[in-house]
DSSP file (Angstrom, degrees, kcal/mol; ACC not computed):
  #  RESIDUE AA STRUCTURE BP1 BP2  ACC     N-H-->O    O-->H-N    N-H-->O    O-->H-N    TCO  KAPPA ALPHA  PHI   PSI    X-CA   Y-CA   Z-CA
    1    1 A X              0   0    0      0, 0.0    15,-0.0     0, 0.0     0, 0.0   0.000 360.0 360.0 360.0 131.5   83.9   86.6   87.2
    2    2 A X        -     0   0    0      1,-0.0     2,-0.3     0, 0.0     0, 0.0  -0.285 360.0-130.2 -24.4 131.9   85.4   84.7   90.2
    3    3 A X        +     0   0    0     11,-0.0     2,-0.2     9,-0.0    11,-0.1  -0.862  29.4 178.1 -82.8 144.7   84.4   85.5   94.0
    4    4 A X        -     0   0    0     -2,-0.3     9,-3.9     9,-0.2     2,-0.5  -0.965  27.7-112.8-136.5 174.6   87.1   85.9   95.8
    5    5 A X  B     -A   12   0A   0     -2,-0.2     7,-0.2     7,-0.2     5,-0.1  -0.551  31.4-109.7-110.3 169.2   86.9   86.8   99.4
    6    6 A X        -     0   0    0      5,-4.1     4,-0.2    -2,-0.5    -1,-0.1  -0.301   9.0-138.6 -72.0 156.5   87.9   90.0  100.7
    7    7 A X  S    S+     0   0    0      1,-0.2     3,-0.3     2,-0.1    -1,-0.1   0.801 100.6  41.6 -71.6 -37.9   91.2   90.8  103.1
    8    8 A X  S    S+     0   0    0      1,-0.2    -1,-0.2   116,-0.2   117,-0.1   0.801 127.8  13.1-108.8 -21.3   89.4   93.1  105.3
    9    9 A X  S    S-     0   0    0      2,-0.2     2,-1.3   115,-0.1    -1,-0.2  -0.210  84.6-120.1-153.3  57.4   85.8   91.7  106.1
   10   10 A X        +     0   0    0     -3,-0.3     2,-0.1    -4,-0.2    -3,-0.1   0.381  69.5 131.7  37.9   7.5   85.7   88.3  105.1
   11   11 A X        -     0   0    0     -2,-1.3    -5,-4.1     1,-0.1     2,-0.3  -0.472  63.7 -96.5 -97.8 163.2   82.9   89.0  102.7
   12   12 A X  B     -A    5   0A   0     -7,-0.2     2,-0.4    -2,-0.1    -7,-0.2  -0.593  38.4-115.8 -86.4 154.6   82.7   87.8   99.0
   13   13 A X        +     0   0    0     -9,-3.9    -9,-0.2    -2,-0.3    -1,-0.1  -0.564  33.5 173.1 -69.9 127.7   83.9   90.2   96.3
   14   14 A X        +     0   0    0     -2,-0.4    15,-0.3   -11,-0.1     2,-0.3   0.218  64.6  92.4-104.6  18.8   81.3   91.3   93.8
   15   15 A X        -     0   0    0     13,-0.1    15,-0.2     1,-0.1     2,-0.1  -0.737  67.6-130.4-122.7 140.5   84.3   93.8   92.5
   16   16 A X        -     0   0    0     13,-2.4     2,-0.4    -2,-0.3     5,-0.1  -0.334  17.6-135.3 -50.2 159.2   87.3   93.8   89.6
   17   17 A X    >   -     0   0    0      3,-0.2     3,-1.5    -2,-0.1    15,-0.1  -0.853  28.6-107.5-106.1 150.3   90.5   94.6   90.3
   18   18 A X  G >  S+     0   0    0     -2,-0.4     3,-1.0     1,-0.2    89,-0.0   0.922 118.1  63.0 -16.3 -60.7   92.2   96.9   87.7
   19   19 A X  G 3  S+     0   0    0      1,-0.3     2,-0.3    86,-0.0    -1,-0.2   0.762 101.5  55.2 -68.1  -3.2   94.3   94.4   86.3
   20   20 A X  G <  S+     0   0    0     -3,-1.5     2,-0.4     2,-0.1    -1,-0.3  -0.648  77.2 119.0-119.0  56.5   90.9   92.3   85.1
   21   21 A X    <   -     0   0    0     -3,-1.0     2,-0.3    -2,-0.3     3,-0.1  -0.995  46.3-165.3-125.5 159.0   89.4   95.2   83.2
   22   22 A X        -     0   0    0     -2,-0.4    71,-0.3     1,-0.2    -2,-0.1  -0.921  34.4 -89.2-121.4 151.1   88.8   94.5   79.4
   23   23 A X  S    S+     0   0    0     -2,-0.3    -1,-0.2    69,-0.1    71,-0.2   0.255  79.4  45.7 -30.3 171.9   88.1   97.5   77.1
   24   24 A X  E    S-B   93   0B   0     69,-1.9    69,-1.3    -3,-0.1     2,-0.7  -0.409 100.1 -24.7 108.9-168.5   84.9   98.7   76.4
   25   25 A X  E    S-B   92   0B   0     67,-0.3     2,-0.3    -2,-0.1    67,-0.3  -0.861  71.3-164.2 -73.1 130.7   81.6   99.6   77.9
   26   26 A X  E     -B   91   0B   0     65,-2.4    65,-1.4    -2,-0.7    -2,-0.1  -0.821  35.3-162.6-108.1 164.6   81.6   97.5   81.2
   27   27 A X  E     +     0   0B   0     -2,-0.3    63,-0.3    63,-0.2    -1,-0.1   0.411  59.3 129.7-118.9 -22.8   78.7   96.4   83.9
   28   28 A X  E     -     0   0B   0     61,-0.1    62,-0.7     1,-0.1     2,-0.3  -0.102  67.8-113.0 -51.5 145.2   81.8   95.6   86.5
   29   29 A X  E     -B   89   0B   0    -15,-0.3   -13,-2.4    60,-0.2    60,-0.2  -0.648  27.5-156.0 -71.6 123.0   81.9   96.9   90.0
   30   30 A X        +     0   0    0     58,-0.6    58,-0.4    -2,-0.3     2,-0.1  -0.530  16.7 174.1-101.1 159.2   85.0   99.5   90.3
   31   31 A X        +     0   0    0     26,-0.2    28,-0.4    56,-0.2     2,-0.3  -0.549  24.6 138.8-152.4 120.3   86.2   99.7   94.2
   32   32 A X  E     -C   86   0B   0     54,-1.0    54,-3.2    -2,-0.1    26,-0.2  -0.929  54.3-118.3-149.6 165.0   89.4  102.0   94.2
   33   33 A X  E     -C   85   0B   0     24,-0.5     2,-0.6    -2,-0.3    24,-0.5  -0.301  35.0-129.4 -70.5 150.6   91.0  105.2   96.7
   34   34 A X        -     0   0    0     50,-0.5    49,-1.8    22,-0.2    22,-0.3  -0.999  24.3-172.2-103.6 139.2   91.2  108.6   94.3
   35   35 A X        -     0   0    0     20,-3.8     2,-0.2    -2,-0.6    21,-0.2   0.787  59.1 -14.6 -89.9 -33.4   94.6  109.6   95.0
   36   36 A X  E     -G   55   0C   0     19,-1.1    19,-0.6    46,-0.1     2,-0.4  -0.961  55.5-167.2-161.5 158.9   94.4  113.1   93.1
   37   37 A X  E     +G   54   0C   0     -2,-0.2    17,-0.2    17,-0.2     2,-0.2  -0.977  13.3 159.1-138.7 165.0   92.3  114.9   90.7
   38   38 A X  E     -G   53   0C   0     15,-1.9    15,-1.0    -2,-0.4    -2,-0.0  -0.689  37.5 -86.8 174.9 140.9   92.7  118.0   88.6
   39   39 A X  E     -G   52   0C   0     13,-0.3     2,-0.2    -2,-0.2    13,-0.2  -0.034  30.9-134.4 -50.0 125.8   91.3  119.7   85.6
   40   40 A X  E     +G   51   0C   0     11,-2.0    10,-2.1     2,-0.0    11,-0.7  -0.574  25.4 173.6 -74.4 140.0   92.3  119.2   82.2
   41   41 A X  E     -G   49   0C   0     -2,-0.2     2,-0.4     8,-0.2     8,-0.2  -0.872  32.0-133.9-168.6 150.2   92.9  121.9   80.1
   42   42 A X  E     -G   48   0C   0      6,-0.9     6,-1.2    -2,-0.2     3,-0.2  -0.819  17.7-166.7-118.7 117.4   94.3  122.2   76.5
   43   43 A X  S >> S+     0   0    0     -2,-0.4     4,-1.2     1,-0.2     3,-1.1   0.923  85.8  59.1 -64.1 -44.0   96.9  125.2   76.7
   44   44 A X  T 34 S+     0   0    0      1,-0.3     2,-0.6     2,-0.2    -1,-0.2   0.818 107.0  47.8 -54.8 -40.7   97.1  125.5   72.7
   45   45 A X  T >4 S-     0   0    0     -3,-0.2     3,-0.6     3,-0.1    -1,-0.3  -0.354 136.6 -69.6-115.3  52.4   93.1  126.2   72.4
   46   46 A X  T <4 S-     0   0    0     -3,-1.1    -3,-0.2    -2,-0.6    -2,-0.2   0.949  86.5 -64.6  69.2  29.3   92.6  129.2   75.4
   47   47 A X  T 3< S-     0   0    0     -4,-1.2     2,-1.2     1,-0.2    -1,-0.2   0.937  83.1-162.4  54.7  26.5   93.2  127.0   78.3
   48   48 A X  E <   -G   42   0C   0     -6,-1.2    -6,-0.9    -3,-0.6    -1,-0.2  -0.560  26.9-110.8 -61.3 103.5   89.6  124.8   77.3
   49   49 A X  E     +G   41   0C   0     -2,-1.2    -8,-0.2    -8,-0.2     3,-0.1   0.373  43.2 170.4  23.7 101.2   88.1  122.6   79.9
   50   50 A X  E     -     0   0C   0    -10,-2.1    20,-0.5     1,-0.6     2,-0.3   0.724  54.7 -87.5-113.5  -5.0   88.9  119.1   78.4
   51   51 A X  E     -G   40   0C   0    -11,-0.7   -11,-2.0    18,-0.2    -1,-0.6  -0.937  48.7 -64.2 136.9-169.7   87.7  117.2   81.8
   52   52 A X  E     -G   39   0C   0     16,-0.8   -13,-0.3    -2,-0.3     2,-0.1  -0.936  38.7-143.5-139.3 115.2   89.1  116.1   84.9
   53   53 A X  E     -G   38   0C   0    -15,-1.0   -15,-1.9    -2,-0.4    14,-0.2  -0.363  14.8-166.3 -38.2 127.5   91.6  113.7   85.3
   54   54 A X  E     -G   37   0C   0     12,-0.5     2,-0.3   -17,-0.2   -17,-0.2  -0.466  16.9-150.4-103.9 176.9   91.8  111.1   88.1
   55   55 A X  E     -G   36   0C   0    -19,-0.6   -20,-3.8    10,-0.2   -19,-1.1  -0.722  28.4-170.7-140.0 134.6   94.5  108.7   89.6
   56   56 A X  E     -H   64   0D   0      8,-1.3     8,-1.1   -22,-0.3     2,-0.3  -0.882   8.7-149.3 -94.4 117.8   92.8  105.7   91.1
   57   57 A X  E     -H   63   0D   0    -24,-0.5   -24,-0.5    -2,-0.3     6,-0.2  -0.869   5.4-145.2 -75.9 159.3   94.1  102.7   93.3
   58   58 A X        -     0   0    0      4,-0.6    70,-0.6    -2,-0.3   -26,-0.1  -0.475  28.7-115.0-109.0 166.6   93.2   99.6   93.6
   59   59 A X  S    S+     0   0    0    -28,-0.4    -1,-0.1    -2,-0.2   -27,-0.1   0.492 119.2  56.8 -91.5  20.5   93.2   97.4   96.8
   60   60 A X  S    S-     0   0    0      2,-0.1    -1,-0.2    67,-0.0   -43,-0.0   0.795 130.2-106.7-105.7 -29.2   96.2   94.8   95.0
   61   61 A X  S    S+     0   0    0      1,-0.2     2,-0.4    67,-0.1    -2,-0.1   0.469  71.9 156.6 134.1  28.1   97.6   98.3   95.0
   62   62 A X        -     0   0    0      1,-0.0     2,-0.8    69,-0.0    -4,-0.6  -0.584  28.3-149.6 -87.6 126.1   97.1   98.8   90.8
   63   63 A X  E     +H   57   0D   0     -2,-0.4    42,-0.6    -6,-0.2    41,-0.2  -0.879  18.5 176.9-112.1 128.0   96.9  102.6   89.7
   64   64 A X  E     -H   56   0D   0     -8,-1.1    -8,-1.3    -2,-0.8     2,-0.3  -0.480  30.3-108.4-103.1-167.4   95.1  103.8   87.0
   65   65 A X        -     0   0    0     42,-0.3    44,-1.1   -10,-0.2   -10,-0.2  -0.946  31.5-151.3-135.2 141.1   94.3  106.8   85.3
   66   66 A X  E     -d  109   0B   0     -2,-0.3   -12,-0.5    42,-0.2     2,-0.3  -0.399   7.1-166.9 -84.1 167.5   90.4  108.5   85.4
   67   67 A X  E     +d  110   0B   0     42,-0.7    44,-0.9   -14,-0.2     2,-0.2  -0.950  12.4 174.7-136.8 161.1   88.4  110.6   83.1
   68   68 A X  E     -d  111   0B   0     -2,-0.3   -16,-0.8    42,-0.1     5,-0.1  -0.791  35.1-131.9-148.7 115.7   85.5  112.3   84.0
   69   69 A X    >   -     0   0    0     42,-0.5     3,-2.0    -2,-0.2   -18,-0.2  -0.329  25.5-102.6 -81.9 152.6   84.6  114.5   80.7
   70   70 A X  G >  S+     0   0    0    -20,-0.5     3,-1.8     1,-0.2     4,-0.5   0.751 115.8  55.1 -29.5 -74.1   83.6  118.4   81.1
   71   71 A X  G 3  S+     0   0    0      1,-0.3    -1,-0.2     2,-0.2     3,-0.1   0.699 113.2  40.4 -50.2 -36.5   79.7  117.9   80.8
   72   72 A X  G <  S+     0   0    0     -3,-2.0    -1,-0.3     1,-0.1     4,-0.3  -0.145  85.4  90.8-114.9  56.3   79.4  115.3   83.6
   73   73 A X  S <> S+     0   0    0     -3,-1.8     4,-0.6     2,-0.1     3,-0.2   0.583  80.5  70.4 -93.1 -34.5   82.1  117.0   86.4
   74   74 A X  T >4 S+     0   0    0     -4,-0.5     3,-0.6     2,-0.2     4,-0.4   0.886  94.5  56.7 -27.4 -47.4   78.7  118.9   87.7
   75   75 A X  G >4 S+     0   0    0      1,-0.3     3,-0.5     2,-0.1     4,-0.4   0.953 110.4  43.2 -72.7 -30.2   77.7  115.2   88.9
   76   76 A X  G 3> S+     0   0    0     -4,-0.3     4,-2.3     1,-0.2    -1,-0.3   0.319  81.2  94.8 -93.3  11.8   80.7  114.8   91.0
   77   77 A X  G << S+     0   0    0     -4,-0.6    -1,-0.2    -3,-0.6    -2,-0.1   0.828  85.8  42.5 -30.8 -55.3   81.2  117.7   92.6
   78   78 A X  T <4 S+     0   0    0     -3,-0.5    -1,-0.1    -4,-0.4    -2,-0.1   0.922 122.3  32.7 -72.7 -56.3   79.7  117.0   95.7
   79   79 A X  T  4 S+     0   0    0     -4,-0.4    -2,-0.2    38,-0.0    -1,-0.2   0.724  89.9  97.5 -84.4  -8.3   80.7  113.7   96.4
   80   80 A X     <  +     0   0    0     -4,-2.3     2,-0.4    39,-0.0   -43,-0.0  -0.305  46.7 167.2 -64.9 142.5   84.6  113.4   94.7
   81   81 A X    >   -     0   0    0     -2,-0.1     3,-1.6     3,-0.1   -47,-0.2  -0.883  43.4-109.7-162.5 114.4   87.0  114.1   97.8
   82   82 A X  T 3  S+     0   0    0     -2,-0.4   -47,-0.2     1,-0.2   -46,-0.1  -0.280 105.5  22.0 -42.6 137.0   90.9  113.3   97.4
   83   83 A X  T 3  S+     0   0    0    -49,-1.8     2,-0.4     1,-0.2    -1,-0.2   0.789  93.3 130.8  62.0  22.2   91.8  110.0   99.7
   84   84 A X    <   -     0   0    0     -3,-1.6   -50,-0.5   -50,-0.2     2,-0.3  -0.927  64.9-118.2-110.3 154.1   88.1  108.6   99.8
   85   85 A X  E     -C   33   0B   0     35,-0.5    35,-2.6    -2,-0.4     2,-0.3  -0.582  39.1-176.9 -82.7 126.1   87.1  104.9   99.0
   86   86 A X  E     -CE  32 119B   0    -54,-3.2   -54,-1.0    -2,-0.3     2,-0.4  -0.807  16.8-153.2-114.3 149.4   84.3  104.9   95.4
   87   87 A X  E     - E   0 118B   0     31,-0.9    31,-1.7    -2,-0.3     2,-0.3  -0.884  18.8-155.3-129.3 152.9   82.7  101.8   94.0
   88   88 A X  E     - E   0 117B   0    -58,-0.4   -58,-0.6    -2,-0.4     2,-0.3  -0.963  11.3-167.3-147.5  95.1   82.2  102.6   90.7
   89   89 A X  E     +BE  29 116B   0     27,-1.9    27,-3.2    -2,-0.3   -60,-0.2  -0.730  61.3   7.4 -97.7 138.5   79.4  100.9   88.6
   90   90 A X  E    S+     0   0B   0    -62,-0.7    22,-0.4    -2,-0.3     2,-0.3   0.805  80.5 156.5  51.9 140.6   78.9  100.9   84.5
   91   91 A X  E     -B   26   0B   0    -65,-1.4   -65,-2.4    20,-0.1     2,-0.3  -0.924  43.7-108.8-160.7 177.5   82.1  102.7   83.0
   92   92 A X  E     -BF  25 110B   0     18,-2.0    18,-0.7    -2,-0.3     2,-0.3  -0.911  23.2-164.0-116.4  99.5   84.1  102.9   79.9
   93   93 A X  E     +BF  24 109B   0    -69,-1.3   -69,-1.9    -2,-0.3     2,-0.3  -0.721  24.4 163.0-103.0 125.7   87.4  101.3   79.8
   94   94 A X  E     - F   0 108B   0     14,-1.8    14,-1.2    -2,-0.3    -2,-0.0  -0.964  44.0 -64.7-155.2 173.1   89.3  102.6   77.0
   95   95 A X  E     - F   0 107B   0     -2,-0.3    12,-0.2    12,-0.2     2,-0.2  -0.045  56.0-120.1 -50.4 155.6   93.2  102.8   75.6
   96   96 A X        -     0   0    0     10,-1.5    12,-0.1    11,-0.1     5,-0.1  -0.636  37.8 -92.5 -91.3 170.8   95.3  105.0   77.9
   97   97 A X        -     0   0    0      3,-0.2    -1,-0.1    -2,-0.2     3,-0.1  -0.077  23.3-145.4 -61.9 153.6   96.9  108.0   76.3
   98   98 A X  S    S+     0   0    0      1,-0.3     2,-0.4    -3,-0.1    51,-0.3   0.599  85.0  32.4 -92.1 -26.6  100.3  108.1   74.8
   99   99 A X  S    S+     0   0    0      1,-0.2    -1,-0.3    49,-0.1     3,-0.1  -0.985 119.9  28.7-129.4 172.3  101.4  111.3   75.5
  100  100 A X  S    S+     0   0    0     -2,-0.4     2,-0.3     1,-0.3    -1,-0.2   0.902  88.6 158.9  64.0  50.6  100.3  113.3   78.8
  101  101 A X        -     0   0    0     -3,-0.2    -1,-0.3    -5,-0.1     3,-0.1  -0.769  34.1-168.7 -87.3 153.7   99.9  109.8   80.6
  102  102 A X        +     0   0    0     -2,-0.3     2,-0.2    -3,-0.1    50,-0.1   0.112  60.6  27.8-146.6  26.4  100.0  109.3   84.2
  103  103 A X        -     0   0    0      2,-0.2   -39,-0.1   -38,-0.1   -38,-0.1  -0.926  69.2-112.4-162.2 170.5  100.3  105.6   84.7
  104  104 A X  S    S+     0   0    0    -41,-0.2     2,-0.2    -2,-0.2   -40,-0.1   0.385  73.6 115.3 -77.7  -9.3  101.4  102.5   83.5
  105  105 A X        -     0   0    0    -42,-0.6    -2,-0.2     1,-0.1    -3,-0.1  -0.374  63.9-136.5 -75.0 156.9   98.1  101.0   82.9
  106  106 A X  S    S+     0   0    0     -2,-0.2   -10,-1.5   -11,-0.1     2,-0.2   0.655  83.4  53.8 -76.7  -8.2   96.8  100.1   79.4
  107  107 A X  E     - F   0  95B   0    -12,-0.2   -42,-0.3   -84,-0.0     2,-0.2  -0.769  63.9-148.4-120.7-179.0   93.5  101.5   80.1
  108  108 A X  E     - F   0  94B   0    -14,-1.2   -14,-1.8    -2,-0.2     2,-1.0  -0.935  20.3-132.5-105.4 114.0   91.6  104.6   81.3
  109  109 A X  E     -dF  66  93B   0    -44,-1.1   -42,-0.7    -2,-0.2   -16,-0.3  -0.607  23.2-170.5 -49.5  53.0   88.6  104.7   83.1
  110  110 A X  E     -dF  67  92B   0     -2,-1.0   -18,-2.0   -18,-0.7     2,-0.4  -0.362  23.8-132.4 -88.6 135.6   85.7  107.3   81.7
  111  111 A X  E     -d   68   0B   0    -44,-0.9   -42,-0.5   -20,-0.2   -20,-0.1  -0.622  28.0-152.1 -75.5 133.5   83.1  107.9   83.5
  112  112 A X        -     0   0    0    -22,-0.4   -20,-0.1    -2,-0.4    -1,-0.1  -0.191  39.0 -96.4 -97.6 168.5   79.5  107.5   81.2
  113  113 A X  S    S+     0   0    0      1,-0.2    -2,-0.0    -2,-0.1   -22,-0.0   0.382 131.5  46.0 -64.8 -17.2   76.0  109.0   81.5
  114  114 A X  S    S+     0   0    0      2,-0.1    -1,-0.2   -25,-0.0   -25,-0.1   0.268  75.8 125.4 -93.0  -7.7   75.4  105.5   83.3
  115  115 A X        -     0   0    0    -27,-0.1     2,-0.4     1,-0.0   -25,-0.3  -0.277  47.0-158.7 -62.2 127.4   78.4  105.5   85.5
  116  116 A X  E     -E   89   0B   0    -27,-3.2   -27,-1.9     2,-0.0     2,-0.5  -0.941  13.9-166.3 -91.2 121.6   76.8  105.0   89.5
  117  117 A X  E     -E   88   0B   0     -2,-0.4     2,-0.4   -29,-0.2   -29,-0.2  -0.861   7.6-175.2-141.9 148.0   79.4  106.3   92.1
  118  118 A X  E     -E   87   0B   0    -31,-1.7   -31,-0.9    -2,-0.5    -2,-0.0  -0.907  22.1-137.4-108.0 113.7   79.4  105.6   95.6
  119  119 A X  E     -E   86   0B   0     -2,-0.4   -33,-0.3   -33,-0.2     2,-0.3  -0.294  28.1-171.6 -43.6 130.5   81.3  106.7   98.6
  120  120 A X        -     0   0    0    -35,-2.6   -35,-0.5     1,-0.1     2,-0.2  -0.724  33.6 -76.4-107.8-164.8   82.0  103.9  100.9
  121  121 A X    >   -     0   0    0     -2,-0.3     3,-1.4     1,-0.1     4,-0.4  -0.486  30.9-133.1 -83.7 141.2   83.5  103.8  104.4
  122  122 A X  T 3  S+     0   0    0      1,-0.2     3,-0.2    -2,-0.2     5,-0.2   0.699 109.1  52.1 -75.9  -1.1   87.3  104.2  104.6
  123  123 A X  T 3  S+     0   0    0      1,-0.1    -1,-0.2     3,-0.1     3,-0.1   0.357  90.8  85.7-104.4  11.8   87.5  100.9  107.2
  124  124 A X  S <  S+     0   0    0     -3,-1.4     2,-0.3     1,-0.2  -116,-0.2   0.797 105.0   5.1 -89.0 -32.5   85.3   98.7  104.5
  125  125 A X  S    S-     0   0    0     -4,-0.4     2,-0.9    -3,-0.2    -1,-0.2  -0.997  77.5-120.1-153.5 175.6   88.4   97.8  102.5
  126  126 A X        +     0   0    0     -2,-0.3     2,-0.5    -3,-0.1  -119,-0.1  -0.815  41.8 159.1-111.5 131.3   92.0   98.3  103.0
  127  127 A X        -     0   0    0     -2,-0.9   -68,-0.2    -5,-0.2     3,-0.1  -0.957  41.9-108.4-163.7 114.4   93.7  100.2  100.1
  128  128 A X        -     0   0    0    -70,-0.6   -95,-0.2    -2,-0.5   -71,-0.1  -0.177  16.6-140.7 -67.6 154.5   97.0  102.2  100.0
  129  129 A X  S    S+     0   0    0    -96,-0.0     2,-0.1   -46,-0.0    -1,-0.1   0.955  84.8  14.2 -67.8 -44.8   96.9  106.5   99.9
  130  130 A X        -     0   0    0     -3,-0.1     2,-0.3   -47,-0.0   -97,-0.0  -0.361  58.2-158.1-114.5 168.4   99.7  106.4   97.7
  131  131 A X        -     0   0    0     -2,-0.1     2,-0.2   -96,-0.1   -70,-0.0  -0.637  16.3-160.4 176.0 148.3  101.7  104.6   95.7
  132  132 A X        -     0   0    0     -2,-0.3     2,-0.2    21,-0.0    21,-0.1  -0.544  10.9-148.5-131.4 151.7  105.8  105.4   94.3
  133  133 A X        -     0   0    0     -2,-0.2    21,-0.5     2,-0.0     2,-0.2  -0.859  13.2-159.4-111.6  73.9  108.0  104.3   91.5
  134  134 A X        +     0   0    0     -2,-0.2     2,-0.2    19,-0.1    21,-0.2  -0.529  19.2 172.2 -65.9 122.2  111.5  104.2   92.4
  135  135 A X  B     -i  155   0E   0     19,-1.4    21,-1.8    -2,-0.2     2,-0.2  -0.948  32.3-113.4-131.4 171.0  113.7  104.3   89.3
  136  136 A X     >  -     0   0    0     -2,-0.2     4,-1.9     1,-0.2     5,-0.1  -0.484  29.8-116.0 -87.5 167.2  117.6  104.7   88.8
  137  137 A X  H  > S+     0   0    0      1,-0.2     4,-3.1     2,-0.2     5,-0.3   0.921 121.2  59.3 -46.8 -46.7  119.1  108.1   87.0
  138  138 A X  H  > S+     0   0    0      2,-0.3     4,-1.0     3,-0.2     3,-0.4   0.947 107.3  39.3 -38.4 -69.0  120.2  105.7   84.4
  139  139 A X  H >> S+     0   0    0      1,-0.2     4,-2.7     2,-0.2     3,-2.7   0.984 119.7  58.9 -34.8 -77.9  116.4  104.4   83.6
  140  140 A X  H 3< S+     0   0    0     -4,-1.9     4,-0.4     1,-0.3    -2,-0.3   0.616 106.0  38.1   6.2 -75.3  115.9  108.1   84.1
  141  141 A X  H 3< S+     0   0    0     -4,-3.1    -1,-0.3    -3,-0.4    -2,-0.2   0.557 111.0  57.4 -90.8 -24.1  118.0  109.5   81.6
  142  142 A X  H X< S+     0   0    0     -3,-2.7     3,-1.7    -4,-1.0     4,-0.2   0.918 112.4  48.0 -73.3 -43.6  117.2  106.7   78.6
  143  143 A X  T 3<>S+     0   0    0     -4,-2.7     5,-0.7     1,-0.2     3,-0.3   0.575  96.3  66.8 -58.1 -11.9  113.5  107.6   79.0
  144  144 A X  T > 5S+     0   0    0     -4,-0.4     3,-0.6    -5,-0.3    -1,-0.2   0.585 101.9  47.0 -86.5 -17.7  114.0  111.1   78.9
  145  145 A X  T < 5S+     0   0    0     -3,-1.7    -1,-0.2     1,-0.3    -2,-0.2   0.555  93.7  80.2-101.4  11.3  115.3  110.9   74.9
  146  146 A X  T 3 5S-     0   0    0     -3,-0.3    -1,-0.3    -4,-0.2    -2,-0.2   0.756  95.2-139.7 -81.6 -11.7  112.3  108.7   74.1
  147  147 A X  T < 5 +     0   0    0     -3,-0.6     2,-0.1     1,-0.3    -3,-0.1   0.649  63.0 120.9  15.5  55.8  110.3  111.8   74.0
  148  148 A X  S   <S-     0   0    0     -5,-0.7     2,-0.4     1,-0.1    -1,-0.3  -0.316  76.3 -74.6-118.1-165.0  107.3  109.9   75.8
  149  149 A X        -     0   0    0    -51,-0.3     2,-1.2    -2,-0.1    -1,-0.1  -0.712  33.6-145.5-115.0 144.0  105.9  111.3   79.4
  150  150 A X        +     0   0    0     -2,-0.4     3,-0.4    -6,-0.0     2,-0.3  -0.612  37.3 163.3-110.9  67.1  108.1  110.6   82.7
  151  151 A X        +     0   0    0     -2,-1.2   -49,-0.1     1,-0.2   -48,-0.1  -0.707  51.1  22.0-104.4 159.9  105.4  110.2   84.9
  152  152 A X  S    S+     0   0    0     -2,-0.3    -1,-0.2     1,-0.1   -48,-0.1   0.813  83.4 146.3  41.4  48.8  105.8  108.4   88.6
  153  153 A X        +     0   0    0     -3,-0.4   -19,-0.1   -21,-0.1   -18,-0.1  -0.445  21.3 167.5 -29.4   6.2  109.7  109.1   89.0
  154  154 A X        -     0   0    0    -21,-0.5   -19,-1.4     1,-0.1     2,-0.2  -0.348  35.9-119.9-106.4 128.8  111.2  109.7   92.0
  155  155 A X  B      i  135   0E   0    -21,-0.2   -19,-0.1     1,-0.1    -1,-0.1  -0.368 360.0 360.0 -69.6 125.5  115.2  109.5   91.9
  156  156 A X              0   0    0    -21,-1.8   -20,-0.1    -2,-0.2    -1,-0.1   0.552 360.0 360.0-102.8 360.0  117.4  107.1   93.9
């Protein structure tokens, strides 16, 4: 991995971006916003607990999609908070979903029985809250017969 140095405090990066993750188990340094979280839960089987879903950003401004599976959501309780800055050590990078996706990246993040994560301070790196897809009705309306998921819309 590269150093490169950081935008907000001149220091070198020990971190990936998103767009540099390869499948697999990984040892990379995560450093992303959560943007939202919310329980999974499979209506067909009694509304089961399948996990908790994330959305992530990155500081080039890259969103992905989390997992955190039912059995380890206990560890993050305390410390997961909507709009705080994580580094995120040892992880699973794996294919993103095809249906009930909720980004355009090719992977998913699950969090492991090894996964470390750590709050840092929101002035430590500079990283957007949000982050929007403008598309036309047109776009809009071809994707709607693909019968795939129309996630991060918003109509102009």
């Amino acid at each position: 991995m590269s150093s490169s140095r950081s935008n907000s405090q001149n220091e070198v990066r020990n971190h990936i971006f998103f767009n540099e993750i390869e499948s697999g188990l990984r040892k990379e340094e995560l450093v992303f916003r959560v943007i939202h979280f919310w329980e999974a839960r499979n209506p067909t089987k009694g509304g089961l607990l399948m996990g908790l879903e994330l959305l992530l950003i990155d500081e080039q401004g890259t969103v992905i999609q989390g997992f955190i599976a039912p059995n380890r959501m206990g560890l993050y309780d305390e410390i997961l908070k909507r709009n705080s800055i994580y580094r995120l050590n040892n992880f699973f990078a794996t294919n993103n979903k095809h249906i009930y996706r909720v980004t355009d990246h090719n992977f998913t993040i699950c969090f492991t029985d090894l996964s470390i994560l750590t709050e840092l301070s929101q002035d430590a790196y500079s990283i957007d809250a949000q982050s929007f897809k403008f598309q036309s009705f047109k776009d809009f309306e071809a994707k709607a017969d693909m019968r795939g998921d129309l996630y991060g819309i918003a109509f102009i």
